[in-house]
N, C-alpha and C positions, 0 to 999 in steps of 0.2 A: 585273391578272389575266392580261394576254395577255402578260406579260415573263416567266411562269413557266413552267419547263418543264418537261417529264416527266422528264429526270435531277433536277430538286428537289423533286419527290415522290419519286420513288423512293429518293434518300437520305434523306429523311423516315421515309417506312419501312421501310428496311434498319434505321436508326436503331431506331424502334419494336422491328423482331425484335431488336436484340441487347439493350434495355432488358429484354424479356420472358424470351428465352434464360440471361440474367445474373441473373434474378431480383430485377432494381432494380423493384421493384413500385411502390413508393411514387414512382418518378422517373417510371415509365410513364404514371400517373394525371394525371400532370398535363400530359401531351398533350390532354386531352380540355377542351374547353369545361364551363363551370357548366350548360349545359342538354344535355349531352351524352348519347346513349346507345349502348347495348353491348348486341347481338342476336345468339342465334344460333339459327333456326327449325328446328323439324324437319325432317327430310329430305325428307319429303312433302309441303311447302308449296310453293307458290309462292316465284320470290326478293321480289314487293311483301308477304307475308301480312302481319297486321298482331297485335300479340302482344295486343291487345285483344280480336281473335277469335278467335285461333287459340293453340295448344299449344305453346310455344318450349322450348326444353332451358335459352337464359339470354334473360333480358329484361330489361335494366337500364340505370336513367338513372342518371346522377352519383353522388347517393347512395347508392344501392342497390352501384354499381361501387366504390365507396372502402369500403363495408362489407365488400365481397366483396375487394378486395385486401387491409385489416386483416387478416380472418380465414384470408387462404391463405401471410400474413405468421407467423399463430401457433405455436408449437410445438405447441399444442394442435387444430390442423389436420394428423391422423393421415393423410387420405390424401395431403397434400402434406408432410408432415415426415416424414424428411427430403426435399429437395425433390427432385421429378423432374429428371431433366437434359434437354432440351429443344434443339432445333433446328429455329426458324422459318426458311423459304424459301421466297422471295419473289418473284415473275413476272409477264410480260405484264402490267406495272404500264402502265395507259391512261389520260388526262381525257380521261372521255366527253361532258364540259360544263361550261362557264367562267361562270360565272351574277357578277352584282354581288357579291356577297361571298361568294363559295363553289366549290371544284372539286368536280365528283362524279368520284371515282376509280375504279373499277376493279384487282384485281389477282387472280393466282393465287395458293394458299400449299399451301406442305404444310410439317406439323411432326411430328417423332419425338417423343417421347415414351417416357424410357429411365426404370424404376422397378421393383424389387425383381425384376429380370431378365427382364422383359417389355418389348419395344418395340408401341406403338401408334402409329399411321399417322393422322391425319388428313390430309385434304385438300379443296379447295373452292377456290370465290371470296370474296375480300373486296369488299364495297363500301362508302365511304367519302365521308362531305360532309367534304371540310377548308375549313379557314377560316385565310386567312393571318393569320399572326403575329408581327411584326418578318420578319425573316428567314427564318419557318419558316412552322410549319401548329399549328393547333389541331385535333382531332376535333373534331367536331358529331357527327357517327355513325359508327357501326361495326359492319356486319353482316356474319357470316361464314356463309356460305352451305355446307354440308358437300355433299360429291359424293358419300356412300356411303349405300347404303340404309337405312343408322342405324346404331347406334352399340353391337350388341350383340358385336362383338369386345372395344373399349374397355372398354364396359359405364357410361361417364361421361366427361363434360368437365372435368375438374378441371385443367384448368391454361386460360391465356389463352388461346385463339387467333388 
């Protein structure tokens, strides 16, 4: 764990945005570990809340994230067909701590979001349990922390973040 460094996470997830960007959904999915999850709280949580207490916009483990990449996969997924065009961007990627089988990451993002001639603005923190893997990293988790007072510009999260 201490031979790895923050340029191999960061091309880890430059990696990630352009899987997401490209719309290789089914390639993206399988970053993530079988006991994996995908978080992203409301804007008025804390970054620890826990989506057992609290109100999350997405909450999903494994299965829940591969049903939800299927269905944004469909033609019959009207607010993502045709698909958005998108540009994840990626920053101040940190390991805040090098644990036995685990980095906890840190990073900044912002993503445009280009669709039926509207652009939307997300931005926030990510944070990240990776788990190395051969050469690479596995997700354990993945919580996108948003820095806007909600999300009534948007009006929704329908694409990754």
């Amino acid at each position: 764990m201490d031979k790895i460094s923050r340029v191999d996470v960061e091309d880890f997830l430059f990696m990630e945005a352009e899987l997401l960007d490209d719309w290789r959904l089914p390639e993206w999915l399988e970053l993530f570990t079988e006991d994996a999850t995908y978080s992203i709280p409301a804007t008025d949580l804390p970054a620890d809340a826990s989506p057992d207490t609290s109100l999350f916009y997405v909450a999903d483990d494994r299965f829940r994230l591969s049903e939800r990449v299927k269905r944004l996969m469909k033609r019959t997924a009207h607010v993502e067909f045709p698909h958005s065009r998108t540009r994840h961007f990626i920053t101040n990627v940190r390991i805040f701590e090098r644990r036995e089988d685990e980095l906890l990451v840190s990073s900044a993002f912002l993503v445009y979001r280009v669709k039926d001639g509207a652009t939307d603005t997300f931005f926030g923190g990510h944070r990240y349990r990776l788990a190395p893997h051969g050469d690479s990293f596995r997700i354990r988790e993945k919580r996108c922390l948003l820095d806007t007072d909600g999300l009534r510009s948007q009006g929704r999260v329908s694409i990754i973040l």
